[in-house]
BALUM-725390 format. One line per 8 residues: their letters; for each residue z negated, y negated, x of C-alpha. Coordinates in steps of 0.1 Angstrom, whole numbers, plus 5000, padded with zeros to 4 digits. Example, Ala and Ser with C-alpha at 12.3 -4.5 7.8 and 13.67 -1.06 7.14 Angstrom:
% BALUM-725390
as) 4922:5045:5123; 4929:5011:5137
//
This chain:
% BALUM-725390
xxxxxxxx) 5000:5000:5000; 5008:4966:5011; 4982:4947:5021; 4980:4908:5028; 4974:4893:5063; 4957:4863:5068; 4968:4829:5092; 5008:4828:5075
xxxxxxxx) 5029:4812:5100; 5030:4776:5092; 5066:4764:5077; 5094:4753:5098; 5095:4715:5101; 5132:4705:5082; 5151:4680:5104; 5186:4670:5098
xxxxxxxx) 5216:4668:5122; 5232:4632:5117; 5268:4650:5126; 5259:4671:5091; 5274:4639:5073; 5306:4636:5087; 5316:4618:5125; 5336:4589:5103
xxxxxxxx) 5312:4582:5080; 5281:4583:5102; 5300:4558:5127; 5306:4536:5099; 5274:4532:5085; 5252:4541:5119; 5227:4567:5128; 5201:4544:5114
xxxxxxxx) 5213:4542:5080; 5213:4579:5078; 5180:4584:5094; 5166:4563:5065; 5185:4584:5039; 5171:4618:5054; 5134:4602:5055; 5141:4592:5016
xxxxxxxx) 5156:4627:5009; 5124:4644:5025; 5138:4654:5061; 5107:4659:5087; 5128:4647:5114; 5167:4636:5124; 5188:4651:5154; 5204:4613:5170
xxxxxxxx) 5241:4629:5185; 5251:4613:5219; 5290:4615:5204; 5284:4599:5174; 5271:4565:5186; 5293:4533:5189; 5269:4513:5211; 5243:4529:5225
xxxxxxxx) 5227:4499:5237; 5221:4483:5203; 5217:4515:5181; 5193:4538:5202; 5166:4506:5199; 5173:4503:5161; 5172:4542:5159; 5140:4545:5173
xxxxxxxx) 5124:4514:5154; 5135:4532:5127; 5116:4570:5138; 5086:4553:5144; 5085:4532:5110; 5088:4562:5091; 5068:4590:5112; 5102:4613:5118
xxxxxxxx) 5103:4633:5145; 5135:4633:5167; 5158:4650:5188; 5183:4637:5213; 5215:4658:5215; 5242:4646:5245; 5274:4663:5242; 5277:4664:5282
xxxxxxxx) 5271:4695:5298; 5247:4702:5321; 5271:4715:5346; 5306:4708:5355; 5333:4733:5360; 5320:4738:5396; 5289:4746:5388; 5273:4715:5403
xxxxxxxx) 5245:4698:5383; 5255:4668:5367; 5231:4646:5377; 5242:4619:5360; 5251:4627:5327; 5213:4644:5333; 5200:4613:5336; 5217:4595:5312
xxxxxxxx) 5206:4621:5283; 5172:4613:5296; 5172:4574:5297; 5184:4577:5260; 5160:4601:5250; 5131:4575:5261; 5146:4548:5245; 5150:4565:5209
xxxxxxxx) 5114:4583:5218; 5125:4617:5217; 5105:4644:5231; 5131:4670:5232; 5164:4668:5244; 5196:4692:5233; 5218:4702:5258; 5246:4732:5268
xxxxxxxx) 5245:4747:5298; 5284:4742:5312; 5300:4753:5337; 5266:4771:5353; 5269:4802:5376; 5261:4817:5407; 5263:4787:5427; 5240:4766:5406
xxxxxxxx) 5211:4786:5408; 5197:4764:5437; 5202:4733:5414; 5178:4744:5390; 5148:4728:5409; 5164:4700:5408; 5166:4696:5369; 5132:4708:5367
xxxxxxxx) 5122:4682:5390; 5139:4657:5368; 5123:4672:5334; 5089:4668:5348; 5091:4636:5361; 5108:4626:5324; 5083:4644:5305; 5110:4656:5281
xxxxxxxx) 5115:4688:5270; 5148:4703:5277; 5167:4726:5249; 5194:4749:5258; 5223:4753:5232; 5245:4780:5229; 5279:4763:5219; 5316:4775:5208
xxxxxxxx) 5328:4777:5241; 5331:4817:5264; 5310:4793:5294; 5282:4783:5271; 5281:4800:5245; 5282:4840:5253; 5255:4861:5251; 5257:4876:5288
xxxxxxxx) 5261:4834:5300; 5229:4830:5282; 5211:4854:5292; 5220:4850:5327; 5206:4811:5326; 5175:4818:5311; 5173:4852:5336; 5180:4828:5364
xxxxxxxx) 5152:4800:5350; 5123:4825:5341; 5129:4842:5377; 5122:4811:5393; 5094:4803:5369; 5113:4778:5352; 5109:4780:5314; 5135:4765:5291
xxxxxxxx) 5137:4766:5255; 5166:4772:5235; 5181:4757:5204; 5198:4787:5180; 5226:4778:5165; 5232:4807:5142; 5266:4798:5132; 5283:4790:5169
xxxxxxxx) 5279:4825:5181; 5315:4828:5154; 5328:4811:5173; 5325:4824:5202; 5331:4861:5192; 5301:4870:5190; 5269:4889:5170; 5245:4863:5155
xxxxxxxx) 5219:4891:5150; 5224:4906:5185; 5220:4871:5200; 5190:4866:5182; 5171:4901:5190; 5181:4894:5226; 5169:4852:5229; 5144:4849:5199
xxxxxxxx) 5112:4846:5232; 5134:4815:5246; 5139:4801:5211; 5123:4767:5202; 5147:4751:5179; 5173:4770:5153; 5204:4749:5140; 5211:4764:5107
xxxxxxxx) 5244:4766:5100; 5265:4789:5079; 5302:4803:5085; 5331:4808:5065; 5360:4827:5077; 5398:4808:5070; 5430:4819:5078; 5430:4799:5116
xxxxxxxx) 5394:4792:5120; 5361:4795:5112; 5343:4765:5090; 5308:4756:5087; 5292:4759:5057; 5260:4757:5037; 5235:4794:5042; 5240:4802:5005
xxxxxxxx) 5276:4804:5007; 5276:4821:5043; 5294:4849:5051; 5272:4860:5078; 5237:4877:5075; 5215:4841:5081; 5187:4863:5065; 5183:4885:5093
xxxxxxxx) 5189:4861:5122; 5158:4843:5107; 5136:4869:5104; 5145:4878:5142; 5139:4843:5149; 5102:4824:5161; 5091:4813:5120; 5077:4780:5132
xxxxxxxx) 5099:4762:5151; 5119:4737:5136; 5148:4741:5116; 5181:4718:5117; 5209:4716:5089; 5240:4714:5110; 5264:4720:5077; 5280:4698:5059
xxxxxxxx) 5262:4671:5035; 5287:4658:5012; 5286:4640:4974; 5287:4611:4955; 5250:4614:4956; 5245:4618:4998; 5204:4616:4992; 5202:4638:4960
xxxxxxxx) 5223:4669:4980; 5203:4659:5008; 5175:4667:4992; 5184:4698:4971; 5197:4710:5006; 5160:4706:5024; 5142:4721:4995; 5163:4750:4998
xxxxxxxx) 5158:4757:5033; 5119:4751:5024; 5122:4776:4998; 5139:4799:5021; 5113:4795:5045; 5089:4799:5021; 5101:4832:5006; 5100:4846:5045
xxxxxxx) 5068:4836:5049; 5052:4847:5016; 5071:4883:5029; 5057:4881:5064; 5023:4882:5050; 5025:4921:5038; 5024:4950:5058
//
């Protein structure tokens, strides 16, 4: 017989990623305007995107005004890689993630790994170095590409990191591994100990491509990759957000992943 366990896991914070609403809209209204509308719709937090800002110097300032008006937490994602083709650290575009992510008053910064292999190894003191000396916690993604976004390139990095005693979390994104060819569930079994952030994200499958898509309406098993996954890290929508009525599906879309969450939990608590 079933019986319940005490001490639940406490619910996924619910941010949203600002690219959920579309790169043309969210450039013509600003990453402030949509922060606001995710803190009226309910969102715990907002993901700032490095690619969707038009000037850095003026909106990172408002952005941050913004979080800290309003108690959301943020993330800083830069679309630069980490490393270049070479495998040499970019040191720069390291830095540059890091100044922004002190200006909006991020504590975590989103990154891929690039072009990292063999010969980088030795340059992983060096970013640890910088992430120390930043105080900024540094999230690995797994994106859409065979250098960054692999299972076996993964798991190499984080191999490489955790031999030398460097640990770096890793954001999830369930729906990239399509992409990419491969198994979501696999992935997840494999990476859930590194895991400290999960994009959710589900997938369709078209004739030429595969499109993002809201979890109810994914073709893939986001169930499973959940349940595989840490239940109390925080959860991103990274699908599309679009209506006549941006806060009201905003909204319906958060209290569905809190319902989601919910349901796992309630289930987590019977053995």
């Amino acid at each position: 017989m079933p019986t319940e366990v005490s001490g639940a896991a406490a619910a996924p914070p619910i941010l949203i990623s600002l690219t959920a609403f579309g790169a043309a809209e969210v450039r013509r209204h600003g990453q402030r305007w949509f922060a606001r509308l995710c803190h009226e719709a309910g969102a715990d937090g907002v993901e700032v995107r490095s690619e969707l800002l038009v000037d850095a110097a003026r909106e990172l300032p408002a952005i941050a005004e913004t979080v800290r008006d309003t108690g959301l937490r943020v993330v800083y994602s830069s679309a630069d890689y980490l490393w270049a083709a070479d495998g040499a650290l970019d040191m720069a575009a390291l830095q540059r993630a890091l100044n922004a992510a002190k200006i909006l008053g991020a504590p975590r910064l989103k990154m891929a790994i690039g072009g990292f292999g063999a010969s980088s190894h030795a340059s992983l003191m060096a970013l640890r170095d910088c992430l120390q000396a930043a105080k900024i916690e540094l999230v690995i993604e797994n994106d859409q590409t065979p250098a960054a976004g692999t299972l076996p390139a993964l798991q190499d990095f984080f191999d490489t990191a955790n031999d030398l005693g460097i640990f770096l979390g890793m954001t999830f994104d369930m729906g990239n591994w399509h992409w990419s060819g491969e198994c979501p569930l696999q992935a997840a079994g494999a990476l859930a100990p590194q895991v400290r952030y999960v994009h959710c994200k589900g997938v369709q499958r078209q004739p030429q491509r595969w499109v993002a898509v809201p979890l109810a309406e994914s073709s893939a098993p986001w169930r499973a990759v959940l349940r595989a996954l840490p239940a109390d890290v925080p959860w991103a929508i990274e699908y599309p957000l679009i209506g006549d009525d941006l806060p009201a599906v905003t909204r319906r879309e958060i209290d569905q992943l809190r319902s989601i969450a919910a349901s796992m939990a309630g289930r987590k608590k019977l053995t």
